[in-house]
C-alpha positions in Angstrom: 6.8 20.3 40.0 3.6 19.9 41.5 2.2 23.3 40.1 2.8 21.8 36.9 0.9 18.8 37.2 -2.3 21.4 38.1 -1.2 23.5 34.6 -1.8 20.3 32.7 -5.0 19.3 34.8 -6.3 22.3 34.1 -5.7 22.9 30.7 -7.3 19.1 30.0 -10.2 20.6 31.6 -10.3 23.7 29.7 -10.5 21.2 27.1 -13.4 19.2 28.1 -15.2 21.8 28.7 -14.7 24.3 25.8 -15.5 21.2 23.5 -19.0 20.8 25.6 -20.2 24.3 24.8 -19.3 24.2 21.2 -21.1 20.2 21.3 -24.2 22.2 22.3 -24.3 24.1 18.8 -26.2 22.1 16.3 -23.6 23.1 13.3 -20.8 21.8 15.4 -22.1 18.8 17.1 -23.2 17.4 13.6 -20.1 18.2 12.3 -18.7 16.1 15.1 -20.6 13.6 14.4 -20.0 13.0 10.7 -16.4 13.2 10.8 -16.6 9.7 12.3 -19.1 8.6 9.5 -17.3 10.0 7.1 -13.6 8.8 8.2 -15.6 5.7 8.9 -14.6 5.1 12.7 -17.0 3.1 13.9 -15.0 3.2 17.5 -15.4 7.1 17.4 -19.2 7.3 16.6 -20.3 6.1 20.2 -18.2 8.2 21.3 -18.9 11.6 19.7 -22.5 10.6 20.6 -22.1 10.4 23.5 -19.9 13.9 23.9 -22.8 15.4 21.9 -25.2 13.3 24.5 -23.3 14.6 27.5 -23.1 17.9 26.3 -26.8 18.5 25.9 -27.5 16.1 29.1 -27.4 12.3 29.2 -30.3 12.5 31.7 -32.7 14.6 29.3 -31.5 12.2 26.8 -32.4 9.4 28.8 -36.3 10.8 29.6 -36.8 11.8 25.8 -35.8 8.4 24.1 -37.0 6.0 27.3 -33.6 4.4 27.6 -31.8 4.1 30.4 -28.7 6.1 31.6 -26.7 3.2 32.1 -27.8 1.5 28.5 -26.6 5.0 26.9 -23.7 5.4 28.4 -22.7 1.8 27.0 -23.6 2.6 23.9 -21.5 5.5 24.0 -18.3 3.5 25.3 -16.2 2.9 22.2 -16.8 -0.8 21.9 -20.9 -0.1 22.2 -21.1 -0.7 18.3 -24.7 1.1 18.8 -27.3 -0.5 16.3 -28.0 2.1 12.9 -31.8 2.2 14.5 -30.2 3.0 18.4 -28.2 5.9 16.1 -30.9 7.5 14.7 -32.8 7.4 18.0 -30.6 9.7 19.7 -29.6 11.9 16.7 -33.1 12.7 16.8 -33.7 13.4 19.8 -30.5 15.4 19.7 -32.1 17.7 17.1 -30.4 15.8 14.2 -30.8 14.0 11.1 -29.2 11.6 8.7 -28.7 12.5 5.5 -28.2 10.2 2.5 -26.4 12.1 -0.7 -24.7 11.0 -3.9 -21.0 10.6 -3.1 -18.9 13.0 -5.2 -16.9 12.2 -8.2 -14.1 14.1 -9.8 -14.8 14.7 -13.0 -13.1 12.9 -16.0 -10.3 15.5 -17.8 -11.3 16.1 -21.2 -8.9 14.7 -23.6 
């Protein structure tokens, strides 16, 4: 029994940490990232920034924006509701951007 309590510990952690390395690959993390935007989960967002955040290092984070560990990792609790400027901060600083584009309509049918 106890051996498989240390399967499922383990294989949480295989997890964790298989999601970190693919967080650390721009394509991916901003992928991450928008599928809260774009599902519109406002709970998720400080959350997958702050996977992305952790994944790159919340310290380096920290020392490139000039705030402090503790303020980030509120922010990236799910009830941080992080402001849009506080967002962009660390995207940037993440090596990403926000990107504004016309949202896309299905065509009418001709008749």
């Amino acid at each position: 029994m106890e051996g498989d309590k240390y399967i499922k510990t383990k294989q949480v952690t295989g997890f964790e940490s298989d999601l970190m390395e693919k967080l650390r690959d721009p394509e991916f993390a901003s992928a991450y990232i928008m599928s809260a935007i774009v599902d519109n989960d406002m709970n998720f967002l400080p959350v997958a920034l702050g996977d992305v955040a952790k994944a790159h290092g919340v310290s380096k984070l920290a020392e490139e924006t000039g705030i402090n560990r503790r303020t980030l990792y509120k922010v990236f609790d799910k009830n941080g509701h992080p402001s849009f400027d506080l967002v962009t901060q660390i995207m940037q600083s993440l090596g990403m951007e926000l990107q504004i584009r016309p949202k896309k309509t299905k065509k009418p049918k001709a008749s």
